[in-house]
N, C-alpha and C positions, 0 to 999 in steps of 0.2 A: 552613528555608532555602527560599527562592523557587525557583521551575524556571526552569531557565537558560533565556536569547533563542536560540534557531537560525537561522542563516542556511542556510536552505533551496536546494540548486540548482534552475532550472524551466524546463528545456528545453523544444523545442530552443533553441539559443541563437543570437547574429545572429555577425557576422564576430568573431573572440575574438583578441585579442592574447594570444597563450600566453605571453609572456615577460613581460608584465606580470600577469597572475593567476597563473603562478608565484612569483613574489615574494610576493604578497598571500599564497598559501594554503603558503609557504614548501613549495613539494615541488619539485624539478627537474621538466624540460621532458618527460622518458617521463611522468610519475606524473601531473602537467601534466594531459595530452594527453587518459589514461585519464578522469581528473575531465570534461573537455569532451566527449567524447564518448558518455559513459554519458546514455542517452536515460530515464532515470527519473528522479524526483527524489531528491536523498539529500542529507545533512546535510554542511552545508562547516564550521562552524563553532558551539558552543556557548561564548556567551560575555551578557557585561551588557548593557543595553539601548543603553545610548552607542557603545560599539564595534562592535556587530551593525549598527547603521544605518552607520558609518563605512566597515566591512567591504565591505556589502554595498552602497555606491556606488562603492566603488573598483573591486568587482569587475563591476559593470552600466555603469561606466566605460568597463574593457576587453572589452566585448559580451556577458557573460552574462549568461545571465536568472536571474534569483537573486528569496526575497522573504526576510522575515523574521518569524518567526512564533513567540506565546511558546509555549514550551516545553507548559507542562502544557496546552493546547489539543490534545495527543496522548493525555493521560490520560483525556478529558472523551469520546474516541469511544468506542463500545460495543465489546466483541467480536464476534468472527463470529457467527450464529446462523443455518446451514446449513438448507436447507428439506429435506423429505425430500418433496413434490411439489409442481407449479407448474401453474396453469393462467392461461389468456391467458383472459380474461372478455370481455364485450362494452361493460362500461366501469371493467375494472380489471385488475391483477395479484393473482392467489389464490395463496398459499404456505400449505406447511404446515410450522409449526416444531415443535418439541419440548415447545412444551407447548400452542400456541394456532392458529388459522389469522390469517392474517394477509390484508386486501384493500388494494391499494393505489391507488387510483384514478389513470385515464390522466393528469388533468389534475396532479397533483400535484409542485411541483418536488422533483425528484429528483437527487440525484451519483450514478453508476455507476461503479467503477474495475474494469478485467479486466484479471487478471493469470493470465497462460499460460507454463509453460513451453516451450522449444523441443521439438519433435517427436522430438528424437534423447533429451533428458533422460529417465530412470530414476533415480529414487530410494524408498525406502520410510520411513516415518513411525514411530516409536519408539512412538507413539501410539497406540491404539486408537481408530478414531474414533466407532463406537459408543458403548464407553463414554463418551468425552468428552462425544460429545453429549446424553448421558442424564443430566445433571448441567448442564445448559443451558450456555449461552454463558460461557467465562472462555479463560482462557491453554490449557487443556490443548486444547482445539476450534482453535485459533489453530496450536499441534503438529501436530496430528491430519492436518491441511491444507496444512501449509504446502509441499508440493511439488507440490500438487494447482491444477490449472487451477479458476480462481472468478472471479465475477460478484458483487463487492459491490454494492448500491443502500443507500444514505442517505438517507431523508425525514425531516422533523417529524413529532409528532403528538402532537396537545396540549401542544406548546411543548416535548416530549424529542425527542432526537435518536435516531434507532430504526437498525436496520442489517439486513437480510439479506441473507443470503450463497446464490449457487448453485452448487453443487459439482456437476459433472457425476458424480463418480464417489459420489456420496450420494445423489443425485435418483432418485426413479421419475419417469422421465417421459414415461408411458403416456399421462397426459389431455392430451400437448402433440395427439395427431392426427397429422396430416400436418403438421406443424413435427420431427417425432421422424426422425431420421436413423439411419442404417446405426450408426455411431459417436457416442459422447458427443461425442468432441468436434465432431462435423458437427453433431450436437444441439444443442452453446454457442452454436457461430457462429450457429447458427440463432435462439438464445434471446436471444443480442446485437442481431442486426438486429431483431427483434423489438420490442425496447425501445426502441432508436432510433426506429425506426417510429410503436411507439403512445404512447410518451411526448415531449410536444411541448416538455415543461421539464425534459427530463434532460440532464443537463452528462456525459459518457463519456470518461474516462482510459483511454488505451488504452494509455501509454508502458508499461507492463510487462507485454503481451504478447511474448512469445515471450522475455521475457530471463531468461537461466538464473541461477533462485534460488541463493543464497551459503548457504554451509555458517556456520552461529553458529559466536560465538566460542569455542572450545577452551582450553584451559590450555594450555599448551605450555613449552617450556625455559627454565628462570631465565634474563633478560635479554635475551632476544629481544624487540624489542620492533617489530611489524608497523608499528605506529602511524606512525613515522618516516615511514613509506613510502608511506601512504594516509590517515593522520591518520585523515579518521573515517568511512571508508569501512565498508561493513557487515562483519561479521565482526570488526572490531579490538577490543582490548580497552576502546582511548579511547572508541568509542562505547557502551560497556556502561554504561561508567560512568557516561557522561550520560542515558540513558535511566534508569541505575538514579536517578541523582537527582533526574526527573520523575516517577516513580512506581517502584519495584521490581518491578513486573507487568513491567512494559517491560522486563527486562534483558536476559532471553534471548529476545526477542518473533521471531519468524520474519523474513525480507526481504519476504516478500508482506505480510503484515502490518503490519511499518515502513510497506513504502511506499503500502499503501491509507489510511493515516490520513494519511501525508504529503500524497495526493493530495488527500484529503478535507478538510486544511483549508486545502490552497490555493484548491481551488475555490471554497469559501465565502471567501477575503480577496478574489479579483478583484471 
């Protein structure tokens, strides 16, 4: 069976008639609201390719910014693959991954998506992230992270699409110098403007800085059904199951991870 069309949200968005994208995404005006103002991108709808286009002009109609993008274009991004050091070079980015170093030169186009939780969030990872990482990049490293502040960058290279990840709380990052802060995370911030800086073709999602990661979806009481309420908001069970029918990797995939791939094939459609 084919991977279902998504209609993608793509804030921010311009002046929104709430009362008409209510109707379109059938939720009353509270649940409405929550949809328009969630500054990240997330999934409004999985459906055929005829009605995803429909969908998604009725709702760019009433001012939001929406695109539509197939489905398994989410299955086709790599997983995380966390450096465990990073240096700033004099004409590139040096990582070291788990099984290779990696050079990524300044001039190269790049996608960057950083995703931070808020300062107050505490959570801990079911995961071990060593082990995960010692088994290189798959779903269990995507676990391991997913409550963790990170710096994905996307480039080609030799025609694959490649990914690494910088995790403050996995990095040595002794050979940054004087880029290296009191705190990791004054370290990020520093490692962010940094990229900004010396890469002249990096495209930088910042929308899911500081938004508090969602808890996956749980099993919970026969007939409860959330879905009603947020349709395909992260966490529900409606979205599991489309994710599970792009690829089964995907079903229980993290929020930070939904939405770096989300970010990452938007950037590539504009």
């Amino acid at each position: 069976m084919d991977a279902p069309t998504l209609v993608v949200s793509d804030p921010p968005h311009g002046d929104v008639a709430v009362d008409v994208v209510s109707e379109v995404l059938g939720l009353d005006l509270a649940g409405t609201r929550l949809k328009v103002a969630f500054p990240a991108p997330e999934v409004l709808f999985a459906t055929e390719a005829g009605e995803a286009a429909e969908l998604s002009a009725a709702l760019r109609g009433a001012g939001m910014g929406v695109a539509v993008m197939d489905g398994a274009s989410l299955a086709r991004v790599p997983w995380p693959s966390p450096v465990s050091s990073l240096a700033f070079d004099r004409d590139g980015l040096t990582a070291r991954l788990h099984d290779r170093d990696v050079h990524l030169p300044y001039g190269a186009p790049v996608v960057g998506v950083y995703c931070k939780p808020p300062a107050d969030f505490r959570a801990r990872a079911q995961v071990d992230a060593a082990a995960a990482m010692s088994n290189g990049p798959g779903p269990a490293v995507a676990e391991a992270i997913e409550w963790m502040a990170n710096l994905d960058l996307y480039y080609e290279d030799g025609g694959a699409l490649r990914r690494i990840s910088i995790v403050p709380d996995l990095a040595d990052f002794s050979s940054l110098g004087a880029l290296r802060r009191t705190t990791s995370g004054e370290t990020m911030a520093a490692v962010v403007e940094q990229c900004q800086r010396r890469f002249p073709g990096l495209t930088l999602d910042r929308r899911l800085e500081n938004v508090r990661p969602r808890q996956r979806f749980v099993m919970g009481e026969t007939g409860f059904d959330v879905d009603q309420r947020k349709r395909y908001s992260y966490g529900t069970l409606l979205l599991c199951h489309v994710l599970d029918s792009i690829a089964p990797e995907l079903r229980d995939v993290p929020q930070y991870e939904l939405g770096s791939r989300l970010a990452y094939v938007l950037a590539r459609q504009r």
